[in-house]
C-alpha positions, 0 to 999 in steps of 0.5 A: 594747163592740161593742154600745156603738159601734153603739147610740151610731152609730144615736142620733147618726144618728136625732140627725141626722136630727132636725136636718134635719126641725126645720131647714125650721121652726127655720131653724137649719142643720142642720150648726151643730146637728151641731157644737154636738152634737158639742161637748156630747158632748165635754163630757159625756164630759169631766165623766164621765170616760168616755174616747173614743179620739182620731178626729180622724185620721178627719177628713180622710176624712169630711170628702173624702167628704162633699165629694164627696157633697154637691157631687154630690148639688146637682150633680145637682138644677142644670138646664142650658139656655140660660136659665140662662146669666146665673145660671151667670154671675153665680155665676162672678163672685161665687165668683171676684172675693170669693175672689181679692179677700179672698185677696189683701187678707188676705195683703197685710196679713199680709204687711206687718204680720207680716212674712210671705213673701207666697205663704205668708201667701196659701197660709194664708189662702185656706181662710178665702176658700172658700165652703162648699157642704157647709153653704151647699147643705145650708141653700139646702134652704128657699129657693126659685127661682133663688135656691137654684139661686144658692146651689148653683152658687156655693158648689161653683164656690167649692170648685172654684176655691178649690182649684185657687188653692190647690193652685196656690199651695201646689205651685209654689215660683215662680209663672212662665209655665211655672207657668201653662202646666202649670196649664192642661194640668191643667185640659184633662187633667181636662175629658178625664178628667171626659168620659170618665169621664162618659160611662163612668160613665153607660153602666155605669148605664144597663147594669149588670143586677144587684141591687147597680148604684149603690154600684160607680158610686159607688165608681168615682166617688171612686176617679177623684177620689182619683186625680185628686187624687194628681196634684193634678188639680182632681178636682171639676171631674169631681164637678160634671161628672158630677152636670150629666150625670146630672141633665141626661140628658133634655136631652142625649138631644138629642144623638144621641151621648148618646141611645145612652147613655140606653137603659134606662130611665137617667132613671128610673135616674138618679132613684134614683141621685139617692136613694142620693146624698142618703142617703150624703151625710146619713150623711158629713155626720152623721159629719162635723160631729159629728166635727168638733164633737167634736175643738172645744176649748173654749179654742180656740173662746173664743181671745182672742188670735184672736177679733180677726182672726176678726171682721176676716176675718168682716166683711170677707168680708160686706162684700166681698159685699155689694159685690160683689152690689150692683155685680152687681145681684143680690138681695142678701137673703138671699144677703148671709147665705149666705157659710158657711166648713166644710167645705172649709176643713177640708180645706184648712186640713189640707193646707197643707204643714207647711214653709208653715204659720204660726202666726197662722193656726191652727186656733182661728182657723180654727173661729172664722171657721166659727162666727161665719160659720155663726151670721150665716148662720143668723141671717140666715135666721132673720129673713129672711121667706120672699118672697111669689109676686109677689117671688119671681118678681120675683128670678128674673127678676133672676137669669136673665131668661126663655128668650125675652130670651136667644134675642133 
């Protein structure tokens, strides 16, 4: 039976793994393969009888360290300076007015039409509002310019705020002034918190001389976000924090206080640092969408008594960004396409606290509105042809205009 578990794990990581080579040419995300992959085991064991035990418990899981891994891992490749300061701007500005304003619509009409107390039919909802970064940054690999640089930015500011909002909402009984107060010391505690860690983590890898440096770094890393969650702290912020530090060091040897830290050779540390992240983020996320394939039943993806509100909920989220993308000036190809929900709708979707859930909202809706999402993504990806030079360049400049006209 051993010997069975480890042949099965290395087939489905080698499975993987030819995901993601095919996925820069067949331009199919490799994360929709993983769940269709992991739907066809279901059905394979299924037609031959062979029993797998029950997993999904493992969800929740890989699913928070896949989080943690991919927001790092685009974390670390995002360039900090002053001429990315409209790209960082116009990221905040999708990720914020797209999630308040479908949260916000979706639980006004359930509200009013279901009859649902409000903050409940809104606690429900915001899942279905997150952009995904685990699968939005995973397909952004092909892009290029600021356009990927968009791509990662928005998505993991859409996982920060979006739990924020919905831990905000699903942990305070009445919205008050006092609500907001605590809100925002949480906020200054985990900046306080991410500096601090921040700044240790880095002086540990940069001091650390001995064989085995990286996995404790990284250890210690998600044992602060857990701790922080405890608390309801909103513990990414730390991740995306962290991952702007390291991959910005050479910048911030600028700074005399940090360039103390960046003895040691710590760029060239970082680097690997950077390897040993993008692998254990390939490994979480293998597990993770397979996993998650797997626990798909078939009634529940062909759900008819929900495929109608999943398609309204689809169509009103492009909708309201390509709105949202016109009025901010901003290209609207291919990033009109790259709304995904996954990963962090999982989560959340598991967090709702049992006294708020409601019905409507369940879990065949929910992989709906993942499905049918990641399908317009990967079509529209698929028939969207890669820019020449000139227009390339021509969409960088719209994204964020040169050093040079910032300055002025």
């Amino acid at each position: 039976m051993t010997i069975t578990i480890i042949i099965a794990i290395c087939i489905l990581l080698l499975v993987a793994y030819t995901f993601d080579l095919t996925t820069e040419k067949t331009k199919i995300p490799s994360v929709i393969l993983l769940l269709v992959f992991g739907w066809g085991i279901r059905q394979i064991s299924q037609f031959v009888d062979v029993k797998i035990p029950d997993l999904s418990a493992l969800l929740p899981i890989f699913g928070t360290l896949g989080l943690v891994l991919i927001v790092l891992e685009g974390a670390l490749d995002l360039e900090m300076n002053k001429s990315k300061f409209t790209l960082v701007k116009k990221t905040v500005l999708t990720a914020i007015v797209s999630m308040f304003i479908l949260a916000f619509a979706f639980a006004f009409l359930i509200h009013n039409i279901w009859e649902t107390p409000f903050k409940i039919a809104l606690v429900n909802v915001i899942p279905v509002c997150v952009i995904s970064s685990s699968v939005a940054i995973a397909s952004a690999s092909n892009l290029s310019g600021n356009t990927k640089e968009f791509v990662i930015y928005e998505s993991s500011l859409s996982d920060i705020l979006g739990v924020l909002f919905f831990n905000f909402i699903a942990f305070n009984d009445l919205i008050t002034l006092h609500s907001f107060g605590e809100f925002g010391f949480q906020l200054v505690i985990m900046f306080v918190i991410s500096l601090i860690a921040t700044v240790g983590l880095s002086f540990l890898l940069g001091r650390i001389d001995h064989p085995t440096k990286y996995a404790p770094i990284i250890i210690l890393m998600i044992l602060i976000y857990a701790l922080s969650e405890i608390y309801h702290l909103p513990a990414l912020i730390f991740i995306l924090f962290f991952g702007l530090f390291l991959g910005n060091i050479e910048e911030l040897r600028k700074i005399k206080l940090f360039n103390r830290i960046s003895k040691n050779n710590l760029v060239e540390e970082v680097n690997r640092f950077r390897d040993i992240v993008r692998e254990g983020a390939f490994l979480i996320k293998a597990f993770f969408f397979t996993l998650f394939g797997y626990s798909f039943q078939t009634e529940e993806i062909i759900n008819l008594e929900t495929l109608g509100l999943a398609l309204i909920i689809t169509a009103s989220i492009f909708l309201i960004r390509f709105i949202i993308l016109f009025l901010a000036r901003i290209p609207i190809m291919p990033l009109l396409y790259i709304a995904p929900r996954g990963l962090i709708t999982i989560l959340l979707f598991f967090a709702i606290p049992a006294s708020q859930v409601m019905p409507l909202v369940n879990k065949s809706l929910v992989i709906q509105v993942i499905i049918i999402t990641s399908l317009i993504m990967m079509f529209g990806m698929m028939f969207t042809k890669k820019p020449e030079e000139s227009e390339q360049k021509e969409v960088d400049e719209q994204l964020a205009p040169a050093k040079k006209e910032i300055s002025e």
